[in-house]
C-alpha positions in Angstrom: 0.0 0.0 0.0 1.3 3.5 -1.3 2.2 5.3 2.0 0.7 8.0 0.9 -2.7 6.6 1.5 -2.2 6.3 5.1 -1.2 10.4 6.3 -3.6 10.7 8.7 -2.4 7.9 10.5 0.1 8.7 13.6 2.8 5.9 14.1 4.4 5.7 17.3 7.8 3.7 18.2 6.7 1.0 15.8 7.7 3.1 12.2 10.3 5.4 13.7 12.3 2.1 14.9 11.7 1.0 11.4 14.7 0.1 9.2 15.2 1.7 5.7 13.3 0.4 2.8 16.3 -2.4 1.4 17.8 -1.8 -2.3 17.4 -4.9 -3.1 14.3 -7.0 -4.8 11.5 -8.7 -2.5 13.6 -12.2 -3.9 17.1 -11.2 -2.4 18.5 -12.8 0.4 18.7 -11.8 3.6 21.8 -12.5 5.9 20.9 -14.1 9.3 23.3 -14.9 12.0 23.3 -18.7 12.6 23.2 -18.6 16.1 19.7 -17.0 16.1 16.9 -18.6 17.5 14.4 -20.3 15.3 11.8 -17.2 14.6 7.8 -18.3 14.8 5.5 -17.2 12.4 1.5 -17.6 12.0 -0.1 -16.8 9.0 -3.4 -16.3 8.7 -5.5 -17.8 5.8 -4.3 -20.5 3.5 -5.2 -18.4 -0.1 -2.9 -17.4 -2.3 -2.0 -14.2 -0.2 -0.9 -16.7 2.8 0.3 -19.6 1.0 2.7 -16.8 -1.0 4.0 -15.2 2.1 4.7 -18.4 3.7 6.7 -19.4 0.8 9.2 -16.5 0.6 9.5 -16.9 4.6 10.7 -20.2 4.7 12.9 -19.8 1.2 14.5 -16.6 2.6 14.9 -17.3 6.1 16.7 -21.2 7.0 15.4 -21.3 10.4 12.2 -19.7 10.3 8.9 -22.2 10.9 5.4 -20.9 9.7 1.9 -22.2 11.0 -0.5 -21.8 8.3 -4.5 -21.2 10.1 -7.1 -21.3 8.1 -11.1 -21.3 9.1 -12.3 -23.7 6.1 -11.5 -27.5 6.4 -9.4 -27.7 3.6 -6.5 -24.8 2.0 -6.4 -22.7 -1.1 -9.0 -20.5 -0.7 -9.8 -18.3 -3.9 -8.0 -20.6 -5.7 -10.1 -23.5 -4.8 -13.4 -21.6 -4.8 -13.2 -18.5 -6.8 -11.3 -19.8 -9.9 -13.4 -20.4 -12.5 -13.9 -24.2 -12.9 -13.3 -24.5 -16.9 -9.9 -22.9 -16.0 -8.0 -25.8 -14.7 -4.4 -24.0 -15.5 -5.5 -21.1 -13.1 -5.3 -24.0 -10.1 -1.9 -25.3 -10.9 -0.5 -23.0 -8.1 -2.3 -25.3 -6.0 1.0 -28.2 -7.2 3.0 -25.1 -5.7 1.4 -24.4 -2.1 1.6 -28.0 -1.8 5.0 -28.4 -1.8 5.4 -25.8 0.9 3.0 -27.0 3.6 4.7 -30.4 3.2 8.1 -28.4 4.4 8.9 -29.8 7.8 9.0 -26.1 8.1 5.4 -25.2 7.5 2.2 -26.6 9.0 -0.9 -25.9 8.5 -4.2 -26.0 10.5 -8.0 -25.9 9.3 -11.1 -25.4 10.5 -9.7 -23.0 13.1 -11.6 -19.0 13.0 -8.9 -16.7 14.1 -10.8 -14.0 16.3 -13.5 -16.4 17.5 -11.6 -20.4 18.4 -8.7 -17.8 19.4 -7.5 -14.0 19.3 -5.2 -12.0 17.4 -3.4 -11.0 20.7 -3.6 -14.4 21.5 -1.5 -15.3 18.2 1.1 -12.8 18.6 1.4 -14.2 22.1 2.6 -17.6 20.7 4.9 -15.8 17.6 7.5 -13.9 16.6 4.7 -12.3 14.4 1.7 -12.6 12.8 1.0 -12.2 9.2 -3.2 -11.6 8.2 -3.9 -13.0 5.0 -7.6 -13.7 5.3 -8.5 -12.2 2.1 -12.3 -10.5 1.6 -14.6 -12.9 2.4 -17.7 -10.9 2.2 -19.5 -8.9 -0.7 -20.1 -4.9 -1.5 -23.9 -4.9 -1.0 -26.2 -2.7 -3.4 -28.5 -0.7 -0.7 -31.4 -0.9 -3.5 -34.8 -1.3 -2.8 -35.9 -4.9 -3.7 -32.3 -6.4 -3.2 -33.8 -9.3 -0.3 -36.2 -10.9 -2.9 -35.6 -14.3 -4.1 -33.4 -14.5 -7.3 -31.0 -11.8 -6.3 -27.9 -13.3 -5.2 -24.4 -11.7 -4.9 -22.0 -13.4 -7.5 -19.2 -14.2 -4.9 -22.2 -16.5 -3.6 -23.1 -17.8 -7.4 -19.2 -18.4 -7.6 -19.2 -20.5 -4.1 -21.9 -21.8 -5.0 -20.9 -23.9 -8.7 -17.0 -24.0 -7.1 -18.2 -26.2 -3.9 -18.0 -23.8 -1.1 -19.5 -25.1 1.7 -21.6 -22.0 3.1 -23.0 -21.7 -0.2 -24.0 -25.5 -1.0 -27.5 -24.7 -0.4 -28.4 -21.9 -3.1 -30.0 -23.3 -5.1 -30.5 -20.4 -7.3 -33.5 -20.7 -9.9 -32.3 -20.6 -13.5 -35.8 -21.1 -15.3 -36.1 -17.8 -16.3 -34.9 -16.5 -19.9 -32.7 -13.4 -18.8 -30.0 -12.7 -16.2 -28.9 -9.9 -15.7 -25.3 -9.3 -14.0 -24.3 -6.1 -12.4 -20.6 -5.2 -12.6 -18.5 -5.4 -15.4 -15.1 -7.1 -13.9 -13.4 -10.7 -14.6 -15.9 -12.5 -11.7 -19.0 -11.0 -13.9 -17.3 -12.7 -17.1 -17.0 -15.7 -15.3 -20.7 -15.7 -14.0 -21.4 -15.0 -17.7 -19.8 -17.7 -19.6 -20.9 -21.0 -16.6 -24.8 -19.4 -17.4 -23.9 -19.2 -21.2 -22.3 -22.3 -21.8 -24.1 -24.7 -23.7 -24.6 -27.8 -21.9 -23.1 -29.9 -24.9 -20.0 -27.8 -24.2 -20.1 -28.9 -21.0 -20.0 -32.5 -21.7 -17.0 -31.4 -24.2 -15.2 -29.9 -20.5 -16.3 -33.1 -18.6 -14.7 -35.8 -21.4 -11.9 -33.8 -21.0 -11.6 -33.4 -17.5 -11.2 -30.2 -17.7 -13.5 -28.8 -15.1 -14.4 -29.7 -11.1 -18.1 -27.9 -11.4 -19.8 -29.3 -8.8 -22.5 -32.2 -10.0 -24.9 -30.3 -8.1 -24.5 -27.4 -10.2 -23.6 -29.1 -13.4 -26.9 -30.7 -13.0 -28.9 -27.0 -12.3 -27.2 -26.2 -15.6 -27.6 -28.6 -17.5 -31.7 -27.9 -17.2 -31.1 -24.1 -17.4 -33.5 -22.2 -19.7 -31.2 -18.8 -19.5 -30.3 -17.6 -23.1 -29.5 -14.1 -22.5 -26.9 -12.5 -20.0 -27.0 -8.5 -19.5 -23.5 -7.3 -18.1 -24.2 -4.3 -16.7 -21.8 -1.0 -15.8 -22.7 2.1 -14.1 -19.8 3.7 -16.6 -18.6 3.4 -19.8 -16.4 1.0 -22.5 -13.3 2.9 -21.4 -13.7 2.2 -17.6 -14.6 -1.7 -17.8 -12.8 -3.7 -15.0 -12.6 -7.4 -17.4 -9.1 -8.2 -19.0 -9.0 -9.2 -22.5 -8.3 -13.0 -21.8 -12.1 -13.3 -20.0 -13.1 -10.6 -23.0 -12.1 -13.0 -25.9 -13.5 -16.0 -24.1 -16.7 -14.7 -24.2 -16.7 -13.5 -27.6 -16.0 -17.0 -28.7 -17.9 -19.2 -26.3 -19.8 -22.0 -28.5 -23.4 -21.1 -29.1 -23.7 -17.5 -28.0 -23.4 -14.1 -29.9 -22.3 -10.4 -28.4 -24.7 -8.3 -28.5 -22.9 -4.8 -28.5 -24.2 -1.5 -29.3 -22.1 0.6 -31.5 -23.2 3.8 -30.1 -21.5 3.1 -26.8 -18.0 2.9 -28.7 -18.4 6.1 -30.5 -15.9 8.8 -30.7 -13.6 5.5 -28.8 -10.8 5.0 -31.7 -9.1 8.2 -30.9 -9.4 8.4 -27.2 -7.1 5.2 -26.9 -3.8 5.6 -29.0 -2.8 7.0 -26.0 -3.9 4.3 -23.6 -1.6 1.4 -21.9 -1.2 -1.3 -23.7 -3.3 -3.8 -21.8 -5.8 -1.3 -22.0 -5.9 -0.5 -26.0 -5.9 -4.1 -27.0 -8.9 -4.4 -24.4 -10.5 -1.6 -26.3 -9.3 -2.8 -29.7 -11.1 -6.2 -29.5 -14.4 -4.5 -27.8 -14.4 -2.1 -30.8 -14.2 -4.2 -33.8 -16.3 -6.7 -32.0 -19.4 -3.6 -32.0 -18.5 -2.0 -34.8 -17.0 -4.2 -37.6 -19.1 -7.3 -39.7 -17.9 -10.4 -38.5 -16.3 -12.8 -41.1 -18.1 -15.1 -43.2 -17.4 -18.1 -40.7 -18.1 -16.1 -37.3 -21.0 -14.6 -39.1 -22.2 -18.3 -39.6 -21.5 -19.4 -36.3 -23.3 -16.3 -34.3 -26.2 -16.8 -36.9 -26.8 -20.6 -35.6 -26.4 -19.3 -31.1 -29.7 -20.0 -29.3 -28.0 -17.6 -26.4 -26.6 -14.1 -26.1 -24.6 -11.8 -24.3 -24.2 -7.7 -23.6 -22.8 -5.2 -22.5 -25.3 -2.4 -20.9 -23.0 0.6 -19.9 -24.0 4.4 -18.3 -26.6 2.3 -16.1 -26.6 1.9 -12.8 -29.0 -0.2 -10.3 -31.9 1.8 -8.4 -34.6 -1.1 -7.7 -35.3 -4.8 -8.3 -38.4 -5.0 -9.5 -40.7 -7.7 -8.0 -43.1 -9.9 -9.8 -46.9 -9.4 -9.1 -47.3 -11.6 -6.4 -44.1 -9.9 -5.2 -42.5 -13.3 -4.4 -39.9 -13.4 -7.2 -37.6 -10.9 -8.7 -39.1 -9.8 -11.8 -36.7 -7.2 -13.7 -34.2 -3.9 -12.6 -34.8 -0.3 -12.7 -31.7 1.1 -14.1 -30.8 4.5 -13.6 -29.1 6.1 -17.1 -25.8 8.1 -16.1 -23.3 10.1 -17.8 -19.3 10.4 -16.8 -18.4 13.5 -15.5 -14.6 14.3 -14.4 -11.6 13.1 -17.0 -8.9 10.2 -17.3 -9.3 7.8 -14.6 -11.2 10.1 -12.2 -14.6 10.1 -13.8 -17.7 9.2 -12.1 -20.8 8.0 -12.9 -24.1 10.8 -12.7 -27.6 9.9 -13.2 -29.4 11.8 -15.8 -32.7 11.5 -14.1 -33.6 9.2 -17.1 -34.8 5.0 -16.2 -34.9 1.7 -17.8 -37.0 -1.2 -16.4 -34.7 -4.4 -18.1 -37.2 -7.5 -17.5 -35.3 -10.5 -16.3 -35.6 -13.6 -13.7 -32.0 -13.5 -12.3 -29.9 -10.9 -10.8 -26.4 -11.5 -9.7 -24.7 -8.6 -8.1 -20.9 -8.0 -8.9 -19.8 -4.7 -7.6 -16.8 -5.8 -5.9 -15.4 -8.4 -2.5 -15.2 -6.9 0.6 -13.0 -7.8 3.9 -14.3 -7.8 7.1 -12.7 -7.4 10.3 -11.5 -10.0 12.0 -10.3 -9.3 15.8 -11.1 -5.9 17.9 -7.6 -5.7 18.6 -6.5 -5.5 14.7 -6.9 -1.9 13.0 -9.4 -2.2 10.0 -10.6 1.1 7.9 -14.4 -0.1 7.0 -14.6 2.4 3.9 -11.7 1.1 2.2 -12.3 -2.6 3.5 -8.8 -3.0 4.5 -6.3 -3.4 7.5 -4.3 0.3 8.0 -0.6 -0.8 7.2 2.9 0.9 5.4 4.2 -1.7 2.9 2.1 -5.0 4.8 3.3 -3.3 8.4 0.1 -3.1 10.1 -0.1 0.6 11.7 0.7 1.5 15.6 0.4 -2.8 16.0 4.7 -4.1 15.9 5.0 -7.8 14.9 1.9 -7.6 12.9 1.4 -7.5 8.7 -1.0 -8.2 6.6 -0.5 -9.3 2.6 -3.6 -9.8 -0.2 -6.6 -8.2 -0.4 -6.8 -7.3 3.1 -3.6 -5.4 2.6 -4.3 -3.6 -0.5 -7.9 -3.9 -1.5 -9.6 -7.3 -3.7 -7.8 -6.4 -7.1 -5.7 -8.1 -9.1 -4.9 -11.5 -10.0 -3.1 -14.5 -8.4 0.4 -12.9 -9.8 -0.6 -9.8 -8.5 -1.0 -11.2 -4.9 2.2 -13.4 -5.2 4.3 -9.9 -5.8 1.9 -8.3 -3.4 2.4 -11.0 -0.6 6.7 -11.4 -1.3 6.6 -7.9 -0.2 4.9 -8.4 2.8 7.5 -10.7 3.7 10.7 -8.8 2.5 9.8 -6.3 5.0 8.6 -8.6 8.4 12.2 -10.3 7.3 14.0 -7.1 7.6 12.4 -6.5 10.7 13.5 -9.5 12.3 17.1 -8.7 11.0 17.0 -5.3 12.5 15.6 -6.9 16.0 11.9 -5.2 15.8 10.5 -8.3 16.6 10.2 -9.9 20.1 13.5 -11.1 21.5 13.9 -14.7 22.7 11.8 -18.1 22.2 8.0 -18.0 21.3 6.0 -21.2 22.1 4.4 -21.3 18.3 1.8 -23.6 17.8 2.0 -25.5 21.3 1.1 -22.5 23.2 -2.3 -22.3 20.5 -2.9 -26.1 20.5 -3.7 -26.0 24.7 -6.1 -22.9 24.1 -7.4 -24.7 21.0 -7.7 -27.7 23.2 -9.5 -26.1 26.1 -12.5 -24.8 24.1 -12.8 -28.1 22.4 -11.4 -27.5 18.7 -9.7 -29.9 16.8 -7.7 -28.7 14.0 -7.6 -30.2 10.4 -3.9 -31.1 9.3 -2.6 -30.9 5.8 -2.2 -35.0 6.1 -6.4 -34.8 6.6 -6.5 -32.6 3.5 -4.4 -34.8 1.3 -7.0 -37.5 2.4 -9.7 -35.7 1.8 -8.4 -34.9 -1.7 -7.6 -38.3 -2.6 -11.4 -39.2 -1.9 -12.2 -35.9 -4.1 -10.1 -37.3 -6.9 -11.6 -40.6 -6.5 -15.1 -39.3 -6.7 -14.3 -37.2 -9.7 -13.1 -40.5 -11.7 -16.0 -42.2 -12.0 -17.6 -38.9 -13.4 -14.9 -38.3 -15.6 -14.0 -35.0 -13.8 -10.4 -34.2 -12.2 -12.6 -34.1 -8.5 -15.9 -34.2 -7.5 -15.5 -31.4 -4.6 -16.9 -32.5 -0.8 -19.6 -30.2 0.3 -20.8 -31.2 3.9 -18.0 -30.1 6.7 -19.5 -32.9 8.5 -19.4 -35.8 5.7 -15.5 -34.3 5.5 -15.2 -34.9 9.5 -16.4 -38.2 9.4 -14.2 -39.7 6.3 -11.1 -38.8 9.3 -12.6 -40.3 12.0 -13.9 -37.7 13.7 
């Protein structure tokens, strides 16, 4: 996080003690004496941000032992249940943070909540210091009228649900309607998109393939779905879209659909991007000739045979779902039309006072994840949705960071978070090198396991995961799938013993 953000914030002997930033790259080495004591570390949350930071810990420091707690039964977080499931290369990392919670370094320990089975201060107690990587596990509510009825769901929940998060096994959401309409226009809304949009033919394709661990339950909603038109709705305009081109193309090519684009939205576009970032004018490139120029003779033919379709609404934002007559079901949106005001990347969305009622049977809100606090004791800045820190160092709290999304907000991808949680680490290293961090032996882990012990919680070990994935893997054989995910925490608890 840019220090700048953080001004207001007064730090006492925690940043003044503070060693100079280091010259060299988050990878470098750092020299330790070899008569130091071994240095505990606790991470918090077994996602990419914490799996990442434990990584560079334990590579850059020979001594140094990490306990990995995580509040699910089983690790990866995001990458287990917000990656995409027809994007099995995404979940390779997975091959990655396996080989460092096997470390005799590392262990790791699920089904334990941090701030309610035991505290922060409790934590920092037991280590050297304590790394949050809980990630946002919560979702930017719309504060529109009508946003409780049945068949509006937040898409972090229609993501939890299809990817086999356990909280969200229950949804259920009804896709017998003809239109869906999707509000945000980021990579999770493209996503949500494409698993409605995908024919279920194409889905059989994925399965003979094994090339996706949808759960069956939600492989089997699709399968019967009668959606054949998804509405991706932005309060702003083409410019402003949050999607990368890889999740842009996808959809433009996804067997049996069509874009439905209108080339008034684009106008004026071609000029205002010779100037843009690269990533940013191919983006604009593709949406532009996809709205503006014929398609060949061949895509022509294809998008002439799609029984589904897709779009992109922009300069609309939501104002009320509207209820069916018998007010039990959602029934369409009321979209306020907006105009940009401001320039470059400071523009904001106004409404004109102008509406548009958009009749569908599904909404799926995608406005952005959102972290929550997780201990009274730990800072946490609700409007930004983030823990106060300089460069992962949590503010006026020594022997405390915090890496991911907590850290800096839930953007980016998983390389984004790798960079993101290296960092974190470089500087907690060059804390303990400078002697910031508490002097002689911590307990670790056998100071948490009595408190864990006394209130009657038994932790999940990464040797219960890998048995718990091996029964995934044999599931997902006999339906031709590289896993059939378990669901029930307490189906899970009984295949250990428990």
């Amino acid at each position: 996080m840019a220090p700048r953000c953080w001004r207001w914030w007064h730090w006492s002997v925690w940043p003044r003690t503070r060693p100079p930033a280091a010259r060299s790259t988050p990878s470098s080495h750092l020299q330790f004496s070899t008569q130091e004591q071994t240095p505990q570390i606790c991470v918090v949350g077994s996602g990419p941000a914490g799996f990442y930071t434990a990584q560079h810990l334990l590579k850059h420091h020979a001594r140094a032992h990490v306990d990995i707690y995580e509040k699910q039964l089983v690790p990866f977080g995001l990458v287990r249940f917000g990656v995409a499931p027809d994007h099995p290369e995404v979940k390779n990392v997975i091959n990655t943070f396996t080989q460092t919670a096997r470390s005799d370094r590392c262990a790791f320990y699920g089904s334990v909540v941090v701030g309610r089975d035991v505290t922060v201060p409790e934590l920092r107690a037991a280590y050297h210091a304590v790394v949050l990587s809980y990630g946002a596990e919560s979702h930017q509510t719309l504060e529109i009228p009508g946003e409780e009825l049945p068949g509006v769901f937040s898409a972090r929940a229609f993501v939890g649900w299809y990817n086999g998060l356990p909280e969200n096994r229950e949804l259920a959401p009804d896709l017998s309607c003809d239109t869906a309409v999707i509000l945000g226009q980021g990579n999770v809304a493209l996503d949500v998109a494409r698993i409605l949009l995908t024919p279920p033919e194409h889905l059989e394709v994925l399965l003979l393939c094994q090339k996706t661990d949808i759960t069956e339950a939600a492989l089997g909603a699709l399968r019967q779905s009668r959606v054949k038109t998804v509405w991706i709705v932005g309060r702003r305009g083409p410019l402003q879209v949050a999607f990368t081109i890889k999740e842009l193309r996808e959809m433009i090519h996804l067997p049996g659909t069509r874009p439905v684009l209108d080339p008034a939205d684009f106008s004026g576009l071609q000029d205002r991007i010779k100037e843009a970032p690269r990533p940013r004018k191919r983006l604009m490139e593709l949406l532009l000739r996809t709205a503006t120029e014929k398609p060949g003779a061949e895509e022509a033919a294809r998008q002439a045979l799609a029984s589904r379709a897709w779009g992109l609404r922009f300069f609309r934002s939501p104002q009320q779902v509207l209820p069916s007559p018998d007010g039990q079901q959602v029934a369409g949106i009321r979209l306020a039309i907006t105009r940009l005001e401001g320039v470059g990347e400071a523009t904001w969305a106004v409404p004109t006072g102008d509406t548009e009622d958009l009749p569908c049977g599904l909404v799926l809100s995608s406005v952005g994840y959102k972290s929550r606090p997780i201990d009274p004791s730990v800072p946490f800045d609700p409007k930004l949705g983030i823990i106060p820190n300089m460069e992962g160092r949590v503010v006026d709290v020594p022997g405390l960071y915090c890496s991911g999304w907590v850290k800096r907000g839930p953007t980016g991808v998983i390389a984004t978070t790798m960079t993101d949680s290296f960092l974190t680490s470089q500087a907690l290293l060059q804390d303990l090198k400078a002697g910031l961090l508490p002097s002689g032996p911590r307990p670790g882990y056998s100071a948490v396991e009595a408190l864990l012990s006394s209130r009657g919680v038994r932790p999940v070990s990464f040797s219960d995961w890998e048995k718990l994935d091996a029964e995934e893997v044999s599931r997902g054989q006999g339906a031709g799938k590289p896993r059939e995910k378990l669901l029930d925490p307490q189906e899970m608890l009984r295949l250990l013993g428990r």
